[in-house]
Each structure stands twice: as structure tokens, then as C-alpha cells.
KESEGU-968111 format. One record per residue (C-alpha): residue number from 0; residue in one letter; chain; x, y, z. Coordinates in Angstrom, 3 decimals, always signed. Example, Ala and Ser with C-alpha at 12.3 -4.5 7.8 and 13.67 -1.06 7.14 Angstrom:
<nufis>
+-----+---------+--------+----------+----------+----------+
: num : residuo : cadena :       px :       py :       pz :
+-----+---------+--------+----------+----------+----------+
:   0 :       a :      A :  +12.300 :   -4.500 :   +7.800 :
:   1 :       s :      A :  +13.670 :   -1.060 :   +7.140 :
+-----+---------+--------+----------+----------+----------+
</nufis>
This chain:
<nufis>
+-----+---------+--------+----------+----------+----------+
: num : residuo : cadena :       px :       py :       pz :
+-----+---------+--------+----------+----------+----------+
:   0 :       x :      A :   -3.924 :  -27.897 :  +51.858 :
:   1 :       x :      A :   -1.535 :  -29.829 :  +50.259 :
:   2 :       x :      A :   +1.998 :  -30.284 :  +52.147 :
:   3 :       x :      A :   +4.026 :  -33.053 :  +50.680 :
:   4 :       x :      A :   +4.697 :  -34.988 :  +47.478 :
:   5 :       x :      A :   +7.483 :  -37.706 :  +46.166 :
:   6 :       x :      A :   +7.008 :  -38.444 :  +42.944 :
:   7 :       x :      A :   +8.561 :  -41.383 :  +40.192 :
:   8 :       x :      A :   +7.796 :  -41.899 :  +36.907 :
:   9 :       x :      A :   +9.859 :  -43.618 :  +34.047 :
:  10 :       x :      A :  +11.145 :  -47.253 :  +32.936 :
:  11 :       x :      A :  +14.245 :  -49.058 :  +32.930 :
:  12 :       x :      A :  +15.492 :  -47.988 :  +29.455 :
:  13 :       x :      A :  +15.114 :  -44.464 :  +29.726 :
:  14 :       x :      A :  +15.351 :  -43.991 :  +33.539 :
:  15 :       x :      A :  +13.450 :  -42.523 :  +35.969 :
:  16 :       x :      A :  +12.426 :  -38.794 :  +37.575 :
:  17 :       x :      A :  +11.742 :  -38.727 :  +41.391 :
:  18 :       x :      A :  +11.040 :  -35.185 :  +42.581 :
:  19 :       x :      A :   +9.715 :  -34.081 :  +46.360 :
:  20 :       x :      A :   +7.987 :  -31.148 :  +46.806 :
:  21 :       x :      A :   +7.161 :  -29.461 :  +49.796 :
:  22 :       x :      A :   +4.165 :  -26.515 :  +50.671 :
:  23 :       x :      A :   +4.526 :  -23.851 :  +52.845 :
:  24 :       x :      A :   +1.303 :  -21.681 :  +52.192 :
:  25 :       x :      A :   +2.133 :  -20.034 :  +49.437 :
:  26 :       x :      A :   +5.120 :  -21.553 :  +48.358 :
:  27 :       x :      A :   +7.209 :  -24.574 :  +47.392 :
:  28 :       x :      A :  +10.622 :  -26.275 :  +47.594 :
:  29 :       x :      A :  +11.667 :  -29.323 :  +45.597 :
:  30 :       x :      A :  +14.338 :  -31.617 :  +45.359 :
:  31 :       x :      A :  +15.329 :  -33.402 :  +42.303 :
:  32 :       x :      A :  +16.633 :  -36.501 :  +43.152 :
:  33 :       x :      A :  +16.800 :  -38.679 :  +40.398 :
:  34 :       x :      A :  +16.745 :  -37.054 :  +36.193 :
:  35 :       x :      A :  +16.554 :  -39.999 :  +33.645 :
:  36 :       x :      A :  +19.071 :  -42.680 :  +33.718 :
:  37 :       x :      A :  +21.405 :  -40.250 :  +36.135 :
:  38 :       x :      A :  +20.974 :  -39.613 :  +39.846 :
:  39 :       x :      A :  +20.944 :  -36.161 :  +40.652 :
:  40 :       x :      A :  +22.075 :  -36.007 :  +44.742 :
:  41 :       x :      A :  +18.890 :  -34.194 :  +46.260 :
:  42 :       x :      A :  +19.522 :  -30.843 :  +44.030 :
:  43 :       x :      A :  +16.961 :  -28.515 :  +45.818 :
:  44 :       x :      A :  +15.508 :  -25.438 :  +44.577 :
:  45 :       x :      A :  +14.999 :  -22.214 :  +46.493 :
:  46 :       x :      A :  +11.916 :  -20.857 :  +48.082 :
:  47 :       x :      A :   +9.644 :  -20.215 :  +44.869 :
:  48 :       x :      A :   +6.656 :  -18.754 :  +45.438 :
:  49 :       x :      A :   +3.760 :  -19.927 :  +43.567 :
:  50 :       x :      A :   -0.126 :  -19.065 :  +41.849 :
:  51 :       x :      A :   -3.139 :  -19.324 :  +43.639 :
:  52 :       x :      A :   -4.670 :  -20.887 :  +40.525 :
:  53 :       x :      A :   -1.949 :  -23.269 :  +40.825 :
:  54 :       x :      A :   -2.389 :  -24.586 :  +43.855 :
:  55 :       x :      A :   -5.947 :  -24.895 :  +43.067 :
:  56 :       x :      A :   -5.665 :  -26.671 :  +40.237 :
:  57 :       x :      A :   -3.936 :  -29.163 :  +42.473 :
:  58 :       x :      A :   -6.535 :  -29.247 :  +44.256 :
:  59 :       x :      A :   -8.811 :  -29.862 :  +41.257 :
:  60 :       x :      A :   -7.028 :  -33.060 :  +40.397 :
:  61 :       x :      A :   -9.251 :  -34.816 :  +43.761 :
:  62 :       x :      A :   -6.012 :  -36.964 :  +43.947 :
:  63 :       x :      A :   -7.195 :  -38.582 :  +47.406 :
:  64 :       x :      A :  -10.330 :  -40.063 :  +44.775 :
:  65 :       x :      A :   -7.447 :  -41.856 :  +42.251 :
:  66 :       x :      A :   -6.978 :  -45.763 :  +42.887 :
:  67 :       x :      A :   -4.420 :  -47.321 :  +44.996 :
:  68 :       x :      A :   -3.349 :  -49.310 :  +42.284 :
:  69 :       x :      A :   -3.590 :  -49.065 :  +37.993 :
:  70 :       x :      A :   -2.306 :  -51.914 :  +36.034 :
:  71 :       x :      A :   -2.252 :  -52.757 :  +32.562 :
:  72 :       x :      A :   -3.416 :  -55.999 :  +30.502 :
:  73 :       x :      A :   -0.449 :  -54.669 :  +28.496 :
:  74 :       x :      A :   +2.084 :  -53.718 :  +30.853 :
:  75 :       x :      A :   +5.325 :  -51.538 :  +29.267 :
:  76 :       x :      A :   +7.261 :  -51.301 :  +31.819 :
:  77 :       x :      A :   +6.521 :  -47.530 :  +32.730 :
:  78 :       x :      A :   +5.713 :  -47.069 :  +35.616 :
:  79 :       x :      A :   +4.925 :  -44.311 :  +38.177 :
:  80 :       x :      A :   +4.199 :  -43.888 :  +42.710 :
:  81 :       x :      A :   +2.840 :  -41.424 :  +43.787 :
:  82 :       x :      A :   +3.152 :  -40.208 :  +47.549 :
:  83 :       x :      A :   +0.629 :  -37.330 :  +48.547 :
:  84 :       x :      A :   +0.211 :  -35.503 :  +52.031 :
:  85 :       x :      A :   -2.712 :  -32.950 :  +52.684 :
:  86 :       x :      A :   -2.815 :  -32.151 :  +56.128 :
:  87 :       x :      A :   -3.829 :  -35.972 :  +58.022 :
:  88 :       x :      A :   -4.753 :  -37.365 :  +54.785 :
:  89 :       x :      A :   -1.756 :  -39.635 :  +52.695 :
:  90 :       x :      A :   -2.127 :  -40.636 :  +49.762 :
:  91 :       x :      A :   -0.075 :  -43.866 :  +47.986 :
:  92 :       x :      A :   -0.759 :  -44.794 :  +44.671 :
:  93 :       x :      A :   +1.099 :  -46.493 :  +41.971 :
:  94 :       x :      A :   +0.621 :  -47.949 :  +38.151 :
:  95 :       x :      A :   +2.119 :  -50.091 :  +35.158 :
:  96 :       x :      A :   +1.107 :  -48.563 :  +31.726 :
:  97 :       x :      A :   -2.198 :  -47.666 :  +33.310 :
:  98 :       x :      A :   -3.241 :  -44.478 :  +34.935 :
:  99 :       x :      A :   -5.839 :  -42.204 :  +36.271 :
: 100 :       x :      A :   -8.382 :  -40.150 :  +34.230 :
: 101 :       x :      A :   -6.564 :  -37.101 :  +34.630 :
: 102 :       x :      A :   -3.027 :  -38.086 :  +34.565 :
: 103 :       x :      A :   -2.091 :  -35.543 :  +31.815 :
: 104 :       x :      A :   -3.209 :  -32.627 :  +33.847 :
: 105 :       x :      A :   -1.025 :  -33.583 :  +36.949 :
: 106 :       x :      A :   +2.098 :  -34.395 :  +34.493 :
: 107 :       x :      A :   +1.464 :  -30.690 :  +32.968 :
: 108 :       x :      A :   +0.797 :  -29.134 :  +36.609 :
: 109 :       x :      A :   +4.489 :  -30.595 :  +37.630 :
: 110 :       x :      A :   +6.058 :  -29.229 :  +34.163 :
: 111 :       x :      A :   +4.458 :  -25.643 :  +35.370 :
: 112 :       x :      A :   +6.614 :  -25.980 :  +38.137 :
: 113 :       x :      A :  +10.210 :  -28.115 :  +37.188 :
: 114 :       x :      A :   +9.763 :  -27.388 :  +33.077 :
: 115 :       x :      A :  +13.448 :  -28.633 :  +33.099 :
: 116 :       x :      A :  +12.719 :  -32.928 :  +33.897 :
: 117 :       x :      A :   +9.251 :  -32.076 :  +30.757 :
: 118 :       x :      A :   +7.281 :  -34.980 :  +32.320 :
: 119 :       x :      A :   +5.300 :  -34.420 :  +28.869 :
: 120 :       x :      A :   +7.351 :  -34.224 :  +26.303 :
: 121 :       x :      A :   +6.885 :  -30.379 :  +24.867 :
: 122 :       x :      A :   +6.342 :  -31.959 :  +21.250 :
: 123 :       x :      A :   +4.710 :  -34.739 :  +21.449 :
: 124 :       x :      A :   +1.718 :  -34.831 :  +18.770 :
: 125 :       x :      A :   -1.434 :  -34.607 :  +20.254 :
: 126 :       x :      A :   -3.711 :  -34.106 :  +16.835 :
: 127 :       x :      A :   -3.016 :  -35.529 :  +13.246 :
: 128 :       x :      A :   -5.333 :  -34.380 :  +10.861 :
: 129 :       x :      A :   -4.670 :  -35.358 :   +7.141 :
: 130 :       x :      A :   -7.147 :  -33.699 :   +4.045 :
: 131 :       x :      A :   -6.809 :  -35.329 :   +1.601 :
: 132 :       x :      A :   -7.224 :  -33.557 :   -2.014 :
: 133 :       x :      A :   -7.404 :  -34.884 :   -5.621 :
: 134 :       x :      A :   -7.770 :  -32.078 :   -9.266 :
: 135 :       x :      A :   -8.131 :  -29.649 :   -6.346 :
: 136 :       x :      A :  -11.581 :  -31.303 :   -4.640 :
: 137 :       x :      A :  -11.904 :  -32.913 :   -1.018 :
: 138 :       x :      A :  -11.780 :  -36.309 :   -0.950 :
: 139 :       x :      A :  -11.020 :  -37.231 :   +2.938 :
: 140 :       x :      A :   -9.965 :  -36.140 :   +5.972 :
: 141 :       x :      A :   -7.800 :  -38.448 :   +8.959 :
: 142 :       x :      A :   -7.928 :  -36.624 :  +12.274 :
: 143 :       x :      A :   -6.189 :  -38.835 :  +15.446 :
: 144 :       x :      A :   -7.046 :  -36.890 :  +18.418 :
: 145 :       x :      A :   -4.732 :  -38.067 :  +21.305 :
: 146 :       x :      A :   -7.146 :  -35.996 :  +24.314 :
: 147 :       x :      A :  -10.606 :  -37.391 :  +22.963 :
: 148 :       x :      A :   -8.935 :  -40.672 :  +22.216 :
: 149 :       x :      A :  -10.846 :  -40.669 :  +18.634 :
: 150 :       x :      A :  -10.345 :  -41.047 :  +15.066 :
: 151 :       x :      A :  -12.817 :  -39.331 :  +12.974 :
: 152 :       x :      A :  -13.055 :  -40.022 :   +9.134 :
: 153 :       x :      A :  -14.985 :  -37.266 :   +6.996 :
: 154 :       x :      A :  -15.966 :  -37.882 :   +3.845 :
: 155 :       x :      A :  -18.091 :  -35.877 :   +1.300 :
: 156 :       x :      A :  -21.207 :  -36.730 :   +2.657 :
: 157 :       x :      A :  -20.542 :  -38.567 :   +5.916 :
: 158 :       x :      A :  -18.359 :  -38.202 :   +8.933 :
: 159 :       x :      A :  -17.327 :  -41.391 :  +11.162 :
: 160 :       x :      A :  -16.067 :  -41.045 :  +14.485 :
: 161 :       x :      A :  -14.345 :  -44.107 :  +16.322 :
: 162 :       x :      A :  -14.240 :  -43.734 :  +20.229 :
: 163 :       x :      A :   -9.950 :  -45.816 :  +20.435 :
: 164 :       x :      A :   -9.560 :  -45.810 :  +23.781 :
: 165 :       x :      A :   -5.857 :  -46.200 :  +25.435 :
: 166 :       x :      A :   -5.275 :  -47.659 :  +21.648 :
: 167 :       x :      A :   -4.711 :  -43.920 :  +20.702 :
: 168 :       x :      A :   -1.112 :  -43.966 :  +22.130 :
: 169 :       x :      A :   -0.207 :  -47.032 :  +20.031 :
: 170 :       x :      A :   -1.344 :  -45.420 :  +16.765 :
: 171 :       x :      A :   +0.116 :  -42.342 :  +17.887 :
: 172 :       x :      A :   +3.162 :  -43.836 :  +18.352 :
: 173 :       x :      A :   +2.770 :  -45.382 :  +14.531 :
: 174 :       x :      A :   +2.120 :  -41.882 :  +13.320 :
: 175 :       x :      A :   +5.022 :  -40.362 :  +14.295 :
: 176 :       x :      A :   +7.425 :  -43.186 :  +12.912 :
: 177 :       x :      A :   +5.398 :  -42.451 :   +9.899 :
: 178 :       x :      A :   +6.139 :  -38.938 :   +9.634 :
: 179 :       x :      A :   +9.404 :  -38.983 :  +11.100 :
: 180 :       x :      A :  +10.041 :  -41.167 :   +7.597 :
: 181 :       x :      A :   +9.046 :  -38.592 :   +5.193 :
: 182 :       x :      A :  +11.599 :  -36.311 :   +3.557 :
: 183 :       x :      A :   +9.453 :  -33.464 :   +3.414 :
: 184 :       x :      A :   +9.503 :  -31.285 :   +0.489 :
: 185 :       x :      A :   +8.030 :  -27.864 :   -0.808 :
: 186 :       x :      A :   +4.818 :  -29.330 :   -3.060 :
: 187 :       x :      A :   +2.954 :  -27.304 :   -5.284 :
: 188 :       x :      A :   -0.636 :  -27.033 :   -3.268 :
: 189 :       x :      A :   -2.170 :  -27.312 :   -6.752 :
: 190 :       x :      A :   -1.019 :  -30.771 :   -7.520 :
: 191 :       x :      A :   -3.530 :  -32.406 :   -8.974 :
: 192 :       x :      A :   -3.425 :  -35.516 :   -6.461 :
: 193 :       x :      A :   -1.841 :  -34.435 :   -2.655 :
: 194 :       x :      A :   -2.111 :  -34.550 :   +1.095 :
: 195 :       x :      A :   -2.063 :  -31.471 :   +3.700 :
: 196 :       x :      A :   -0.992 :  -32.292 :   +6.872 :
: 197 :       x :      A :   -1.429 :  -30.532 :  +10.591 :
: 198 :       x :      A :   +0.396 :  -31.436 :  +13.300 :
: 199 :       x :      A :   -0.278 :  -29.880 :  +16.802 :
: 200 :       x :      A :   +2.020 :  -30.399 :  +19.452 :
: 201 :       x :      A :   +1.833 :  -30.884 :  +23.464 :
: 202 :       x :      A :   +3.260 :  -27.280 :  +23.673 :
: 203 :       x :      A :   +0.258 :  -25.910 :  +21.231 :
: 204 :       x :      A :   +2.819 :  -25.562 :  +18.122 :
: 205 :       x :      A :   +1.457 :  -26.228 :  +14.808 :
: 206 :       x :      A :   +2.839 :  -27.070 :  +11.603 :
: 207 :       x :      A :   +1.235 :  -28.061 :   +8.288 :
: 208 :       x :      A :   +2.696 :  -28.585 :   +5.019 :
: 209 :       x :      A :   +1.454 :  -30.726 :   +1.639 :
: 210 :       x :      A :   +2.817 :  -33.375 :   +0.194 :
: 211 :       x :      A :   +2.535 :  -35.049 :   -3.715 :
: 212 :       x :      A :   +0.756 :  -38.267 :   -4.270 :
: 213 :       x :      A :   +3.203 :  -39.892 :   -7.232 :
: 214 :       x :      A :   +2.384 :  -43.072 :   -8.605 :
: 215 :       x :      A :   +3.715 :  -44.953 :   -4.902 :
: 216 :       x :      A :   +1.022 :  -42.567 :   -3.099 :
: 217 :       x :      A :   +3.298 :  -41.872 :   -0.390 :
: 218 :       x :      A :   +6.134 :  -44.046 :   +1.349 :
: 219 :       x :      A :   +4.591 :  -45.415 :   +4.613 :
: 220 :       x :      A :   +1.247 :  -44.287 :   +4.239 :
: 221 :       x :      A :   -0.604 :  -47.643 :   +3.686 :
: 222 :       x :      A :   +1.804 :  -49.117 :   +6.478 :
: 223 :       x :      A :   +0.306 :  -46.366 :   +8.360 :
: 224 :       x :      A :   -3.537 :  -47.054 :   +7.802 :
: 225 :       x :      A :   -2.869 :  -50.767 :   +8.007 :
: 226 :       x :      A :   -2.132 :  -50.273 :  +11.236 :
: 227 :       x :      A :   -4.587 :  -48.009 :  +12.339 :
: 228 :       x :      A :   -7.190 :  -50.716 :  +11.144 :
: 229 :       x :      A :   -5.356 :  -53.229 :  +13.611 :
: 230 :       x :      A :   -5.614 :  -51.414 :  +16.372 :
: 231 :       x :      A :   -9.567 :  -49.910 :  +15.724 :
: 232 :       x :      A :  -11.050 :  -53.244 :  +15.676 :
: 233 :       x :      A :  -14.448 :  -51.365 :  +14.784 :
: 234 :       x :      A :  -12.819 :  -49.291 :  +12.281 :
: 235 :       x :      A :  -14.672 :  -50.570 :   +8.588 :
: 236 :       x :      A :  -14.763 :  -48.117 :   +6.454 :
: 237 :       x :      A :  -11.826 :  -47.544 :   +3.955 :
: 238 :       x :      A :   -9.786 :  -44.752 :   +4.390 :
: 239 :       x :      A :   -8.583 :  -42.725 :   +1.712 :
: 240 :       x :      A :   -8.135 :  -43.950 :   -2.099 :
: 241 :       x :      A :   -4.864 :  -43.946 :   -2.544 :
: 242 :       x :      A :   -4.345 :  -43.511 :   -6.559 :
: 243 :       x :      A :   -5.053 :  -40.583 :   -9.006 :
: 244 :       x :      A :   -7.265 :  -40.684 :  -11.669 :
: 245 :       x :      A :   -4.808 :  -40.987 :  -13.869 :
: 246 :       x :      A :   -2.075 :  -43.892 :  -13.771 :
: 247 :       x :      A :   +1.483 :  -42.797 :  -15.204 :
: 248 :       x :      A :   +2.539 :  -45.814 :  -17.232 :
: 249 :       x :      A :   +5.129 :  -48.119 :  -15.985 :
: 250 :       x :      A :   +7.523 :  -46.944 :  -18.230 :
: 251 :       x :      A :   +9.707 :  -50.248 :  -17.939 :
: 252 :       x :      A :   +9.418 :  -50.470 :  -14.086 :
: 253 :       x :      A :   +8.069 :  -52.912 :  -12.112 :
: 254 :       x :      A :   +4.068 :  -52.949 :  -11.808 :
: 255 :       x :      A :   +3.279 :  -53.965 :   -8.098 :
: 256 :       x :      A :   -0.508 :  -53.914 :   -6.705 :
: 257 :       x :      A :   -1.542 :  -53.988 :   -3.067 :
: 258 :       x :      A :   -4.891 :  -55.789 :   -2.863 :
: 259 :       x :      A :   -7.551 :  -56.297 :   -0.214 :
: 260 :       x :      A :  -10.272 :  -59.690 :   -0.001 :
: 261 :       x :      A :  -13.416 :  -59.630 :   +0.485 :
: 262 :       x :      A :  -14.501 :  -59.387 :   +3.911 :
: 263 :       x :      A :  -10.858 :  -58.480 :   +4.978 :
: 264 :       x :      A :   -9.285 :  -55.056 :   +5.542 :
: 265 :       x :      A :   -5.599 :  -56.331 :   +4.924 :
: 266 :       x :      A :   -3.903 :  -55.549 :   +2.238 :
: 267 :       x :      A :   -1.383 :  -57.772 :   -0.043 :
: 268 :       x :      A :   +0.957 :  -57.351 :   -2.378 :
: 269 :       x :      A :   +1.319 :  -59.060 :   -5.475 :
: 270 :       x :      A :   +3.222 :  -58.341 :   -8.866 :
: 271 :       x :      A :   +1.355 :  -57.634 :  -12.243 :
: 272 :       x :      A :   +3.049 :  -57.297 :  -16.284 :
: 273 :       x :      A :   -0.628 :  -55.803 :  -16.916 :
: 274 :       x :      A :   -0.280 :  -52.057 :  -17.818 :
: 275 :       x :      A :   -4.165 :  -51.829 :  -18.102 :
: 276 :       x :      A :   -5.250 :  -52.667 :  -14.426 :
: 277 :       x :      A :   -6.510 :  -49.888 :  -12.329 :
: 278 :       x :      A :   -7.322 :  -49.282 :   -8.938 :
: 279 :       x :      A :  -11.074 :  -50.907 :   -8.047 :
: 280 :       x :      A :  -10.056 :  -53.815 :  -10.892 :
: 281 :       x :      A :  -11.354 :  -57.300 :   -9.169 :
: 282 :       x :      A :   -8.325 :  -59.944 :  -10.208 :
: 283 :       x :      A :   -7.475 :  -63.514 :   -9.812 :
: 284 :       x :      A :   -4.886 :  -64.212 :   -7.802 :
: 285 :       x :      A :   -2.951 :  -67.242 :   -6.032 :
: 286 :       x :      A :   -3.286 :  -67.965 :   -2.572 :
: 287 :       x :      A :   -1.741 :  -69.985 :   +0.088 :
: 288 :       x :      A :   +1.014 :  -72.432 :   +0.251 :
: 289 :       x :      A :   -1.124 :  -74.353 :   -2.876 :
: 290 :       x :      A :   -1.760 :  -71.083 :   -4.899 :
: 291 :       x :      A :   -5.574 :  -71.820 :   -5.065 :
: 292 :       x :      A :   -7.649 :  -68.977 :   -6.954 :
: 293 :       x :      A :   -9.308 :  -66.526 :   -5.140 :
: 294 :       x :      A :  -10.251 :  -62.628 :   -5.570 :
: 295 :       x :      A :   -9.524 :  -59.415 :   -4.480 :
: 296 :       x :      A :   -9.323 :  -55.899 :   -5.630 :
: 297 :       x :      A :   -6.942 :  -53.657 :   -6.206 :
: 298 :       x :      A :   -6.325 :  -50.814 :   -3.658 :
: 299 :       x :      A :   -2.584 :  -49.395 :   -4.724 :
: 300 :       x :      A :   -0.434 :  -49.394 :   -7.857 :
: 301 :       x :      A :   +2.999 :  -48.580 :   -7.575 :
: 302 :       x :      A :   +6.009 :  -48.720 :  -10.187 :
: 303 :       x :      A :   +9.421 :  -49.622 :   -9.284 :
: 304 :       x :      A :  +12.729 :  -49.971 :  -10.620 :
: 305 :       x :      A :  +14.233 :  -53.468 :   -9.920 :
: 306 :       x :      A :  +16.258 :  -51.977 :   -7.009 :
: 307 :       x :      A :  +13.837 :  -50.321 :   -4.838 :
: 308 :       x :      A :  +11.237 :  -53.296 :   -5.313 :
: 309 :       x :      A :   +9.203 :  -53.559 :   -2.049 :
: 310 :       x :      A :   +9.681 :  -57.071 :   -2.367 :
: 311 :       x :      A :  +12.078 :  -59.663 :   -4.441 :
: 312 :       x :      A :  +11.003 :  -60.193 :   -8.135 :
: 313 :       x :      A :  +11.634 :  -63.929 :   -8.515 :
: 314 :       x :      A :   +9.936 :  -63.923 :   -5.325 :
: 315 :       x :      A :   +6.518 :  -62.840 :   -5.115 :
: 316 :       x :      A :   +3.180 :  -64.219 :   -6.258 :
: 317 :       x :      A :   +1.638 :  -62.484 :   -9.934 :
: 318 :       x :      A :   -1.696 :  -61.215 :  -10.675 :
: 319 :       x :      A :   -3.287 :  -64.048 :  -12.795 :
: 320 :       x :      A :   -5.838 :  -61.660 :  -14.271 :
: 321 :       x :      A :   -8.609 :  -59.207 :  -14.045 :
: 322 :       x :      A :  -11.918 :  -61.138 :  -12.989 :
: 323 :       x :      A :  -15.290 :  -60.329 :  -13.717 :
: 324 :       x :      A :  -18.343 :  -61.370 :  -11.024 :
: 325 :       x :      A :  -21.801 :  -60.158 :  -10.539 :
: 326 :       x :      A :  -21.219 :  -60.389 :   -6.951 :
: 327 :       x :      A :  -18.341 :  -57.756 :   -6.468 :
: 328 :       x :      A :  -20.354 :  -54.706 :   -7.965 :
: 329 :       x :      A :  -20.927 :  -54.137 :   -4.258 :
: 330 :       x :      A :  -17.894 :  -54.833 :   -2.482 :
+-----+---------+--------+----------+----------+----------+
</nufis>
């Protein structure tokens, strides 16, 4: 039976939490001694008596099996030690932005017991899942799964999963920078070009709500995917097409295209006076610090007014023209 634990977990910039708990049969007493960047001065709870189902789920955790030692090619600076007495066996364990299989459970088995330090932050995503819709069909779905550490792409007649690994809290990470970005708005579901998106949180709370594809898809978004490609370096297949049918002309506003090469899954942006190009146009453009010729196709159009131009107008490189080659009907 477990009788003693001293716990730490945290980093320099946002402090650290050090509780001690200690059993007594069916009950515990803890001491807070350090909450965040602040020390707390041992503040010790009273007697609480606790679950069977608790303590066995303590118990489940096989702590005495975790490693002596996690560390990180990619260390953070978070880092956690563990102390852990059952009976004549000790336990002492610590990690760098590394940790054992079932670190999540123990974090939520401590909130059971001290909700007030949240070792797991009560809404922290844990699913994304964006659907995305165009003149009312499915097009594509995006669901991040932070527990199954996957990414799974369905389209209308395939599904792709991709197995991320401890990559998951990176995009995560990106996703919610993402969304905290958007001014959300009340969109007509019916639009004919939009995105749902669900959101489930740590705590099990949900929320889902739609927003418009204009003519700039949606602020972020490619930044967003980009991303996700850079961190799934198996990841291939295109996610989402971006643009409606239906182009609104530029209407005196800047034309700017995002465009990917061949054999590439970055995108670039270039600047275009051609009202007629559409998204899946091949076009010449320049390249390099010698602007040699080379191809890509267009993956985004967006229309700007002079002001709120992703990028300087005297600045960036033009579309020399729509290009025609046997050898991109398959690209």
C-alpha cells in the first residue's frame, strides 16, 4: 500500500508545484509546499478520507515499473521528480520533456485529489476535428487527437490516419494559437463554402461553431496546415482545398496566390495582376536570388487592399504566367 509521495513538476518561467502526500489506510494528508512561481510554507490539508477506486487506480499506474530517468532529444525545460514509498519499496524517478506512458493518468489522479494546483490544465484541447463543407457537400475532415497521438484525414472516399507521436503536443500547441486568433462570429451553416469546428477539452467540454470561407479562406489556416506538414514528416496528402468554386473578383485589390512545387508541400506566396487564374492553374514563376523559371500551382487566392497586404507590394516576386505541360496533369 502506498504511504508516501513528494512530488515537482513545472519550469523556470512558470514555476513549479511540489506537493507531499501521506496514506494512512484509508486516508490522506498533503502539504502544498510550493504553487507556481510562489512558495506556499507547507500549507497542509486535513485528514480527507478517500475512494477505494482511488487508491486503486494508484495502484494501477505500476509506478515501481516507470524508468529512473526520461529525457528528451528536445528538452523544454519542464521538468518533473517523483518520490514514491509503498511499504519497503522507494521509488525515485525524474524527467526533462519526456515522460512515462501513463503520465496523464497520474497528473489527473493528483487533480482528483488537490483540483486547486490543475496539474492538467481543465481546458486544454485534447481533440480538433475540422469538416470541412463546400454548396452544402463534405469535402474533408482534420481530426488531431492529443490521447491517440494521431491525425486522421477523411476524405470522400478514403480516410488517412498518421500515427505523430510526442509531435502531437507541438501541433497542438499550433492549433490553439490558431484558434485563439480567430474572431469568431455567428456564420450562416448554409454558406455555400465553410468550416465546422469541435473542440473537446481536458475537462470533457465541447464547443463547436462554423465559420465562412471568404475569398482569404480563413486567417491562419494555411499557417496552420503548413505546420502540421512540418511536424508529420509522413504526412503527403493535401489537406483541404482551400478556395470556392467560385472566385469573387478582385474588385481593385491586390491579387496574391500561395503556390506549392512539385515534389514539395510548402507553400509560397507570390503576387499576380491576372484576374483569370484559379486555384489548380500551373504558372511560371521566378525563383531564387537569379529569378530562374520554374513551376508550381496555385493552392490559395486571396485579395487585399494595399494595407492589409500579407507582404510589401514593391516587394514581392509576380506570377509570370499560367503554364501549360503534359507532365503536370498528374501532379
Amino acid at each position: 500500500m502506498a504511504k508516501y509521495i513528494k512530488f515537482t513538476v513545472g519550469n523556470i518561467l512558470e514555476g513549479y508545484k511540489t506537493i507531499e502526500i501521506a496514506f494512512v489506510k484509508d486516508t490522506v494528508t498533503y502539504k502544498i509546499l510550493r504553487s507556481g512561481l510562489l512558495n506556499v510554507d507547507k500549507n497542509k490539508s486535513s485528514v480527507v478520507k478517500v475512494s477505494e477506486e482511488w487508491l486503486e487506480e494508484l495502484d494501477a499506474l505500476n509506478i515501481f515499473d516507470w524508468e529512473e530517468n526520461y529525457s528528451s532529444e528536445f528538452p523544454d525545460g519542464y521538468q518533473w521528480q517523483l518520490n514514491f514509498k509503498d511499504g519497503k519499496k522507494n521509488y525515485r524517478g525524474q524527467g526533462e520533456n519526456a515522460y512515462p506512458e501513463n503520465w496523464e493518468k497520474f497528473l489527473d489522479w493528483l487533480d482528483e485529489l488537490i483540483p486547486e494546483l490543475e496539474f492538467v490544465n481543465r481546458k486544454r484541447l485534447e481533440k480538433v476535428t475540422l469538416t470541412y463543407h463546400r454548396d452544402e457537400k463534405f469535402i474533408e475532415r482534420l481530426t488531431l487527437d492529443r490521447t491517440d497521438k494521431t491525425l486522421t484525414l477523411d476524405k470522400k472516399n478514403s480516410t488517412h490516419i498518421y500515427d505523430l507521436g510526442e509531435e502531437i503536443k507541438k501541433i497542438f500547441d499550433t492549433a490553439q494559437k490558431f484558434l485563439d486568433g480567430l474572431e469568431i462570429e455567428d456564420t450562416d451553416i448554409n454558406s455555400s463554402s465553410r468550416i465546422t469546428f469541435e473542440l473537446v477539452h481536458h475537462d470533457d467540454s465541447t464547443k463547436t461553431f462554423n465559420m465562412t470561407c471568404n475569398e482569404n479562406f480563413l486567417p491562419g489556416l494555411t499557417n496552420l496546415l503548413e505546420e502540421i506538414h512540418t511536424f508529420a514528416d509522413d504526412l503527403t496528402a493535401e489537406i483541404f482545398s482551400p478556395m470556392p468554386d467560385n472566385i469573387v473578383p478582385a474588385q481593385g485589390k491586390y491579387i496574391f496566390c500561395k503556390v506549392q512545387f512539385k515534389g514539395s508541400y510548402k507553400h509560397y506566396t507570390y503576387q499576380t495582376d491576372d484576374e483569370t487564374l484559379a486555384v489548380g492553374d500551373v504558372v511560371d514563376v521566378p525563383v531564387g536570388r537569379f529569378n530562374d523559371v520554374n513551376q508550381a500551382r496555385i493552392v490559395e487566392i486571396g485579395y487585399f487592399d494595399e494595407y492589409e497586404a500579407p507582404y510589401p507590394i514593391d516587394k514581392i516576386k509576380k506570377i509570370i504566367g499560367k503554364h501549360v505541360a503534359d507532365e503536370w496533369e498528374n501532379y
